[in-house]
C-alpha positions in Angstrom: 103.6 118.5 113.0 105.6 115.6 113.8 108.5 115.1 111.1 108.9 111.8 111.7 105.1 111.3 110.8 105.4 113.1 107.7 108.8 111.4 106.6 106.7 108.1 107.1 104.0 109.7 104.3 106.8 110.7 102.1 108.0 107.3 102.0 105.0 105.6 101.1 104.2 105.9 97.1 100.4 105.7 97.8 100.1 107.3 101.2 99.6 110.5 100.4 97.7 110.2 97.5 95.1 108.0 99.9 95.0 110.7 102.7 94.2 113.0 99.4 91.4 111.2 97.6 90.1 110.8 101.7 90.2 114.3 101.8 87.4 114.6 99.2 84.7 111.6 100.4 85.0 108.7 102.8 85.2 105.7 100.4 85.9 102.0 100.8 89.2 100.3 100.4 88.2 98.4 96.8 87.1 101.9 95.8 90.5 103.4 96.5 92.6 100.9 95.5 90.7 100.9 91.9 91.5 104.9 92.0 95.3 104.2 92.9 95.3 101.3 90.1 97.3 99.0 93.1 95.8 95.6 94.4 93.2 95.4 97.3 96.0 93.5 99.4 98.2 96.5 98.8 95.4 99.0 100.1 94.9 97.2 102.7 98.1 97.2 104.1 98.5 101.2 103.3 95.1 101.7 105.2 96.2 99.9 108.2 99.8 101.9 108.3 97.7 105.0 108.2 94.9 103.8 110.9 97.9 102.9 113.3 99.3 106.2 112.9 95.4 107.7 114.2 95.4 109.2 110.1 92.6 107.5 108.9 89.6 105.6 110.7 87.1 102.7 109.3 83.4 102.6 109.9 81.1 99.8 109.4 77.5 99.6 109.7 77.4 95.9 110.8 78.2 94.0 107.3 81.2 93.7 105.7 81.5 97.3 104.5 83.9 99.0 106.1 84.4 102.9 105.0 87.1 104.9 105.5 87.3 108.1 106.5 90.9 111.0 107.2 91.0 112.0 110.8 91.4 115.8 111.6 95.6 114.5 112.2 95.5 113.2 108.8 93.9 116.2 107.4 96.7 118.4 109.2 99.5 116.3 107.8 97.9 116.8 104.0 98.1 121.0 105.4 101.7 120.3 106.2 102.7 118.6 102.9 101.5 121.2 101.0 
């Protein structure tokens, strides 16, 4: 695994523990920032870090509800980490 990609996790107080509470259900961003007890701007931003990186990916069924989901690269990073 890249190190660089996994430094970039490290760094991030809330990345990994997003990637982790992905691991167990796709959920939406207000859900996961309520979980992390952090602001829905603030989750925002860490779920677009992590979608640029190809570690997490959004779904929406046409509304405004977007879900999130880890990719299999996210899930390989979590392997990594642990």
């Amino acid at each position: 695994m890249d190190a660089k990609l996994l430094a970039f996790l490290k760094d991030g107080k809330y990345r990994i523990k997003t990637l982790e509470l992905l691991y167990k259900k796709p959920r939406l961003s207000s859900e996961l920032a309520t979980l992390l007890n952090i602001n829905r701007a603030s989750m925002s931003r860490i779920l677009s870090d992590l979608k640029k990186k190809d570690l997490v990916e959004s779904t929406s069924d046409g509304t405004r509800t977007v879900v999130y989901t880890i990719t299999e690269k996210g899930k390989k990073c979590l392997e990594e980490l642990k």
